[in-house]
C-alpha positions, 0 to 999 in steps of 0.5 A: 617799586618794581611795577613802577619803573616797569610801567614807566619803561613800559611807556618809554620803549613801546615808543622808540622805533624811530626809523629812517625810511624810504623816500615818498611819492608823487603828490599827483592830483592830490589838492595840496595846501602849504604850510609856512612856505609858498611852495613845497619840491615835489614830494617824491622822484617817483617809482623808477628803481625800485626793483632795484631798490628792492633787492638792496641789501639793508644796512642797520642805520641807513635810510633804505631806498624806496621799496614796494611792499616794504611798509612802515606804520607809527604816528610819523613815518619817516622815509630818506628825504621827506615823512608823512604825519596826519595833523587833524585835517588830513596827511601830510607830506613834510620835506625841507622844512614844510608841510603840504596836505595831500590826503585831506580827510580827519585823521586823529594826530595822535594814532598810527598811519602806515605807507610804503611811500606809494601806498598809505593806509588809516583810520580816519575819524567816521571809523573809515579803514582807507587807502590812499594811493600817493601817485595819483591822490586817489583813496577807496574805503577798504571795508564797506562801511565805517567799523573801527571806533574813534582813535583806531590807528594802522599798525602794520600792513603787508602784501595782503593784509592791513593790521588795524589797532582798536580800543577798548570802546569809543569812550575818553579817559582823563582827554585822551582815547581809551587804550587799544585793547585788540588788533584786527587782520583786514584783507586788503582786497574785500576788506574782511576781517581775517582774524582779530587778537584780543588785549594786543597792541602793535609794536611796529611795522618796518621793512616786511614785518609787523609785530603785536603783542599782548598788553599785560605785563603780569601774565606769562607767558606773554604771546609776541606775535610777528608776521611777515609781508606775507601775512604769515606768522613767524615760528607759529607765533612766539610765546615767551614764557618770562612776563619780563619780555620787551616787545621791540620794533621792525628795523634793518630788514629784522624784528627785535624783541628782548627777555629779562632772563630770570635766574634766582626768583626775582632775579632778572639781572641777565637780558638777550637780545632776539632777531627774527628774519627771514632765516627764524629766531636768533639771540643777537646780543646777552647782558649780565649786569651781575646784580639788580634788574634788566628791563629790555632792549630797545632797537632804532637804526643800528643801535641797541639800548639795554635799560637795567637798574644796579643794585643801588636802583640807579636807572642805567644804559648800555648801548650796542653797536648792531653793525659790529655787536660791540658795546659801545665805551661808555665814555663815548655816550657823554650820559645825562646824570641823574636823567632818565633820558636815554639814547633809543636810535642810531642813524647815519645821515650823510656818513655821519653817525647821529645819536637820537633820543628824546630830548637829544641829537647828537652826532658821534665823533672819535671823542664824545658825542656832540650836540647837533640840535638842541631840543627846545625846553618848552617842547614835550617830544612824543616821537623824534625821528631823523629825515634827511637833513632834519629832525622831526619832532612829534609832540603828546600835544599834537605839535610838529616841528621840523628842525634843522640839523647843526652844520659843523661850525660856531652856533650859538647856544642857549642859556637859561638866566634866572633873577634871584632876588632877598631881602634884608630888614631892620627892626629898629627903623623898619627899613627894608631893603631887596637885592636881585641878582642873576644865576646863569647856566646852558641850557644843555649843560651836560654839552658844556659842563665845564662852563656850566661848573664856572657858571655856577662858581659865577653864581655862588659869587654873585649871591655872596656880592648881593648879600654884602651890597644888601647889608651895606644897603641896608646900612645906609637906609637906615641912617637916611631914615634916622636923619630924615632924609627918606621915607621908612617905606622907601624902595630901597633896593640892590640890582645886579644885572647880566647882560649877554654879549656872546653865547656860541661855540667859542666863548660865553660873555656878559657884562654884569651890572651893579647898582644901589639906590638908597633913594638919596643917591639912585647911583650909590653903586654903579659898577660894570664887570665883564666876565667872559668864558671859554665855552669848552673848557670853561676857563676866564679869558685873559685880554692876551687870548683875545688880543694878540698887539696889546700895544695896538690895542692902547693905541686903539684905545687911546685914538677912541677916547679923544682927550680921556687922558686917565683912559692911557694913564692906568692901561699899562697896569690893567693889561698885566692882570688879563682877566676883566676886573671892574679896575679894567672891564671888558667885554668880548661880543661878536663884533668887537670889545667894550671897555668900560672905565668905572665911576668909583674906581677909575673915574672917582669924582663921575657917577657912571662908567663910560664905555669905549668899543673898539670893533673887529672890522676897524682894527683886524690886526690887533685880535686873534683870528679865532673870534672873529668867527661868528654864527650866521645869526646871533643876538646879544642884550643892549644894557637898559641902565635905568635913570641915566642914559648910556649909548650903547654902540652896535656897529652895522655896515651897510654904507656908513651907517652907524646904529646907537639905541640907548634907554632915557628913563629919567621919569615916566613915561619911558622912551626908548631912543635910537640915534640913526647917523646922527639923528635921533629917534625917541619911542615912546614905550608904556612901562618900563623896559625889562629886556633889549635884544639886537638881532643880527641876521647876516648874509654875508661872511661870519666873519666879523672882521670883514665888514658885512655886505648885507643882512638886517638888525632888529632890537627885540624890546620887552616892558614890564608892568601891567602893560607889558609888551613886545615889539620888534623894531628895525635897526637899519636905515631907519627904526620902527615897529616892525612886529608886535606880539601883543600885550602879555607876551614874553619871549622865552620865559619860563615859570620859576618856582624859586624866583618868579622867571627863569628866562632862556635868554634868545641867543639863538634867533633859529628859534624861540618860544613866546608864552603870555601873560594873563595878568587876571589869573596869573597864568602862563598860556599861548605858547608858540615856538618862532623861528626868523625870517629876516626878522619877521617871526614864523610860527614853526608848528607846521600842526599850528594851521590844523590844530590852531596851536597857539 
C-alpha cells in the first residue's frame, strides 16, 4: 500500500510548480497566426527596466517582474501578464484570453520549453536543441545537427548552459513517450554537451536555479541536484541519504525540497522542509504528524503543502504560509473529504490572495476560501497556472484553456441534474408502470454544502414522491386493463420533472413538475411546485424574504389574472405559509416570480395549472432589493409540458417587445412555437424536446429591476430520439436558427452509470461542453468546451486549431 500511494504522490508532486512569472517580450518580426480573436495586445512592454527589475527583491507569491537571465521551464510557463505554451505547431504566446503563434515549428505539447520572456529554448520534433529570441522572432540551432530523441523537453537554463531532459529511447509505451531517463548539460555557445546524469529527470527551473533528480524512489541515497544560473552546482550536489526525499521546485528566488525523516523502521511520520539559495541549505519548516507517514512537501508561490497519512491511512494536508512560517488554520482550507485533491500554490494577484490546485481556484478570505473559478468536470487539468487575471489551464490531452478569474459579485453556479428512473409491476395483469424523477446537487458542493445537504434532503423526497405516484400508477393501470379500457403493453408512466429558474450566488430555484399518465387520462396528475433555496445556508425561502408589500403583491396579482376571481379568493390564506407549496407555487427566477395556481388543488374542475408572472421592472417596490441582482449572463429552463400548451413568459425589453415560447405536442410532428408581439412563429422540430434553455446576455445593468437597455436572448433547444439535435435560435426581434451543433450533440451531458445522463444543467453561459452522441455504438466522442459570444458559441480550446481537438 506504501509503494502505492508513493507512486501516486509521486505523479501528484513532481508536477505542481505552478509559478506566477515575469511578463514577456515583443513578438517583433515573428509570423503571428490569432486564435479566437482577431487581434491579440502586443505581447510584451519590451526590456526598459529590467536592471531594475533585476535587483528587486522577490516576494514568495508575487509575479516578479521581468529579468534577464532568470528562467523558468515546464509545459507552460506563466509570466505576470501574459505565458507561453507549445501547442504542436510551434509556441505560443497566451495574453487576455488568446493565443498567438510567434514560434511556428513542431514542438510536442506535452514536454517542457524554458524562457526568460526574452529568450526561449526547446526541443523540437527533428531532435533539434533551438533558441529563439522573442524581440526580433529569430531562432538558431544550438547543437549542429539534430541529437535528442522525439519527446526531449528543456528542463532548466542558465547563463551559460541549457538543461535538456531525454528518455530512454524514441519508442512509445501505452501512446505516450517513454519516461525521460537522463539529463544533459548543453553549453549555449557551442552547443556541447557538458556533462549528462543518467536515470535523472528535472525538477524545475525558477528565479536562477534548476533542480534534477534521480528517478528511483527505491535507492538511497537519492542524488538531488541543484544548479545555480552559473552553472555550478549547490553544496557539490545534495545526496540525500533517506529514499523518502521530494525533490521540490524553484520559487521565490530559492529551491525546495523535503525529507521524510525516518525515526523507528518504517517510521516517517516527521518531514522538513529544505531552502536552498544563495546563502546554501537551510531547514525551513518541520512536521511531526505524531503517527503514520509524511511524504513530502510541495511549494507554489507562497505556500507549503505538507501530504501525510494518519494512522488510519487517510490521505491529509497542512498547509504553510512561506511569508510568516505559520501554518495556516485548518478551518480556513474548506478541504474537499474524502478527495485527494490538494491545494499546491499560493499566489497573490491584485492584493488578493488565491489558492490553486488542480481541480480549484479560490481566493482566501478572513473566513474560508471562496470559489473564484469553477473548474469544468469535463476537463482533465495536467497543470494550472494563474497569469494575470486568468487561470491557465493545461490539460494530459493536450487542451489549453484560458479562464477568467470571478469578479467579486452574483455569478451563477453549476448544477449537476440527474434523471432517476423505477419500475413498478403487476403480476396479475402484466401492467408495467415507470417512474422518473430528478435528484439535483452543485456541482462543486463542498463551495455550497449547505445547499447541497437541502438538496439532497430534496432527493430523498422526490424518490419517496415517485414511488407513491408509481404505486398509484400502477393502481390505476391495473384497473383500466381489467375493464378494457387500455392495453396491457401501454406505456404507463410517472414523470417529475426539474426545471431550473436561478442557480447563482443568491438563491437556487426550480420549479418541479408532476405528471401521470394512465393512458386514459395523459393529465391524471398535473401538478407544479416551486422550491426555492438560499444558496449559502441552504435554507427554504419564505414569499416575506422575497416580497417585502405582500398586500402589493395580491394586488399584483390580482391586476394580471383579470376576472380570475378564485386568484384573490384563496391568497390571504396561502401567504401565511411563506414556504411554496402546490396550494400556493412560486418560483423565484432572475427577472421576476411565476405563481402557479394548480389543477386538482386549486382549480379542482381544470386539467392544468396556470401560471401568473409578475416581473421585477413592473412592480420594483413590492420585492427585496437583494434579488434583483443578478449575473451579467445567465440562463434558466423553459417548462416543455407535454400534450398541452402552456406559455411560458420571459420578459425582454428592448422597446415593447414581449417574448412568449411555448411547446404544442398534441402529435407528432412536434413544433416548437414562439409568440413575437403577438405574432405567432411555429417551428417544426424532428422529435421530441428534451431541453429548453433562455440564454440572457446583458449589457446593461444586472439589475432586473431596471429595464434593460440592451443585450440578446437565445433559447437553446435539445430533441431526443433517434434525431436529436441542438439548435440555438434568437429570441429577440424575431426567432430563427441562429446555430446549429448537428445531430448527435448534448450540451452538458455526461455519461451516467446509475441513470443513463447525469446533466450539468447550462446555468452558466461563460462555459459549457458539447459531446455527441453516436447512435451506432452508443458512445459519447467530440467534446468541446464553448463559451458565448453574443450568443454565437466559441470554441475556448485555444490548442483546438493546432490539435483539431474536437
Amino acid at each position: 500500500m506504501r509503494k502505492i500511494l508513493i507512486a501516486l504522490l509521486c505523479c501528484l508532486l513532481t508536477g505542481c510548480a505552478g509559478t506566477v512569472a515575469p511578463s514577456g517580450t515583443d513578438s517583433g518580426g515573428a509570423e503571428s497566426v490569432t486564435k479566437r480573436v482577431e487581434t491579440v495586445a502586443d505581447v510584451a512592454e519590451g526590456a526598459e527596466g529590467a536592471d531594475v527589475a533585476k535587483e528587486a527583491a522577490l516576494v514568495y507569491g508575487e509575479a516578479p517582474t521581468a529579468r534577464e537571465g532568470a528562467f523558468y521551464a515546464g509545459t507552460t510557463v506563466a509570466f505576470r501578464d501574459g505565458a507561453y505554451t507549445s501547442f504542436g505547431d510551434g509556441v505560443y504566446y497566451v495574453r487576455d484570453g488568446a493565443a498567438s503563434l510567434i514560434i511556428p515549428d513542431e514542438i510536442p505539447y506535452d514536454v517542457s520549453i524554458c524562457t526568460d520572456g526574452r529568450t526561449l529554448f526547446y526541443v523540437n520534433l527533428h531532435g533539434e536543441l533551438r533558441e529563439a529570441n522573442l524581440t526580433d522572432g529569430s531562432s538558431r540551432a544550438v547543437t549542429d545537427a539534430p541529437i535528442y530523441p522525439f519527446g526531449s523537453g528543456v528542463v532548466g537554463a542558465g547563463r551559460e548552459v541549457v538543461y535538456v531532459e531525454m528518455p530512454e529511447s524514441e519508442e512509445w509505451e501505452d501512446g505516450v513517450p517513454a519516461r525521460a531517463a537522463s539529463v544533459a548539460a548543453v553549453s549555449r555557445q557551442t552547443g556541447d554537451i557538458l556533462e549528462s546524469w543518467e536515470d535523472f529527470y528535472g525538477l524545475g527551473c525558477a528565479d536562477g536555479f534548476t533542480g534534477i533528480q534521480a528517478i528511483s524512489y527505491d535507492v538511497s541515497p537519492r542524488r538531488l541536484l541543484v544548479f545555480r544560473d552559473d552553472g555550478e552546482s549547490v553544496g557539490d550536489g545534495l545526496v540525500v541519504d533517506e529514499p523518502y526525499a521530494w525533490g521540490g521546485t524553484a520559487e521565490g528566488g530559492a529551491f525546495w525540497y523535503s525529507v521524510a525523516d525516518a525515526g523507528a523502521e518504517y517510521d516517517y511520520s516527521a518531514c522538513t522542509l529544505y531552502r536552498v539559495d544563495a546563502d546554501g541549505i537551510q531547514g525551513a519548516l518541520t512536521f511531526d504528524s505524531d503517527g503514520g507517514d509524511c511524504y513530502g512537501f510541495t511549494v507554489g508561490g507562497f505556500l507549503a503543502t505538507l501530504h501525510y497519512s494518519d494512522t488510519s491511512g487517510d490521505f491529509l494536508t497542512v498547509c504553510y504560509d512561506l511569508r510568516t512560517g505559520e501554518r495556516i488554520p485548518d478551518e480556513r482550507l474548506n478541504p474537499v473529504e474524502g478527495d485527494i485533491d490538494f491545494w499546491s500554490g499560493g499566489y497573490t494577484l491584485g492584493g488578493a490572495d488565491y489558492l490553486t490546485s488542480q481541480t480549484r481556484i479560490c481566493r482566501m478570505t478572513d473566513g474560508r476560501p471562496v470559489d473564484a473559478f469553477d473548474m469544468p468536470s469535463v476537463l482533465w487539468p495536467m497543470d494550472v497556472k494563474l497569469c494575470g487575471g486568468y487561470i491557465l489551464v493545461d490539460c494530459m490531452d493536450g487542451e489549453f484553456y484560458a479562464f477568467s478569474l470571478k469578479a467579486d459579485g452574483v455569478h451563477p453556479i453549476p448544477v449537476y441534474s440527474d434523471i432517476a428512473s423505477l419500475e413498478r409491476y403487476d403480476g396479475k395483469n402484466g401492467v408495467t408502470v415507470t417512474g422518473y424523477y430528478p435528484r439535483l446537487s452543485p456541482a462543486n458542493a463542498y463551495q455550497w454544502q449547505r445547499l447541497s445537504d437541502a438538496l439532497d434532503e430534496y432527493d430523498t423526497q422526490a424518490a419517496q414522491t415517485a414511488e407513491r405516484d408509481a404505486e398509484e400508477c400502477l393502481n390505476q393501470a391495473s384497473e383500466l386493463v381489467e375493464n378494457g379500457f387500455v392495453e396491457q403493453d401501454a406505456p404507463f408512466s410517472t414523470t417529475i420533472r426539474a426545471y431550473i429558474q436561478r442557480a447563482d450566488t443568491i438563491a437556487f430555484c426550480f420549479t418541479e413538475h408532476r405528471t401521470m399518465d394512465n393512458r386514459v387520462n395523459r393529465q391524471a396528475l398535473d401538478i407544479k411546485t416551486g422550491y426555492n433555496f438560499d444558496t449559502t445556508d441552504g435554507h427554504a425561502l419564505t414569499l416575506a424574504e422575497v416580497v417585502t408589500d405582500l398586500d402589493g403583491l395580491q394586488s399584483a396579482l390580482t391586476a394580471v389574472a383579470g376576472d380570475d376571481d378564485s386568484v384573490g379568493a384563496f391568497l390571504d390564506d396561502a401567504f401565511s405559509s411563506g414556504v411554496s407549496s402546490p396550494e400556493f407555487s412560486w418560483t423565484l427566477g432572475y427577472e421576476g416570480v411565476s405563481f402557479y395556481f394548480n389543477g386538482q388543488v386549486n382549480y379542482p374542475d381544470a386539467p392544468q395549472s396556470v401560471k401568473y408572472y409578475i416581473p421585477f421592472s413592473a412592480y420594483p417596490d413590492i420585492f427585496n432589493p437583494k434579488y434583483f441582482a443578478a449575473p451579467d449572463s445567465y440562463a434558466y429552463d423553459i417548462l416543455l409540458d407535454g400534450y398541452f400548451t402552456e406559455e411560458y413568459q420571459m420578459e425582454y425589453y428592448a422597446g415593447a417587445e414581449t417574448v412568449l415560447p411555448y411547446l404544442s405536442v398534441a402529435e407528432a410532428p412536434y413544433s416548437f412555437h414562439v409568440s413575437v408581439n403577438g405574432a405567432d412563429i411555429a417551428v417544426p422540430l424532428g422529435d421530441y424536446p428534451a431541453y429548453g434553455t433562455v440564454i440572457h446576455q446583458c449589457d446593461g445593468a444586472a439589475d432586473a429591476s431596471q429595464p434593460r437597455t440592451g443585450g440578446s436572448n437565445f433559447l437553446m433547444l435539445q430533441t431526443c430520439g433517434d434525431g436529436m439535435t441542438l439548435d440555438i435560435f434568437t429570441l429577440d426581434d424575431q426567432f430563427r436558427e441562429f446555430y446549429d451543433f448537428g445531430q448527435g450533440a448534448l450540451p452538458q451531458h455526461l455519461p451516467s452509470d446509475a441513470s443513463g445522463l447525469l446533466r450539468e444543467w447550462f446555468g452558466n453561459p461563460e462555459q459549457f461542453a458539447v459531446l455527441h452522441f453516436e447512435l451506432a455504438d452508443e458512445s459519447y466522442s467530440n467534446r468541446r468546451l464553448y463559451g458565448f459570444d453574443y450568443g454565437i458559441p466559441q470554441p475556448l480550446d485555444l490548442s483546438g486549431a493546432s490539435l483539431a481537438v474536437g
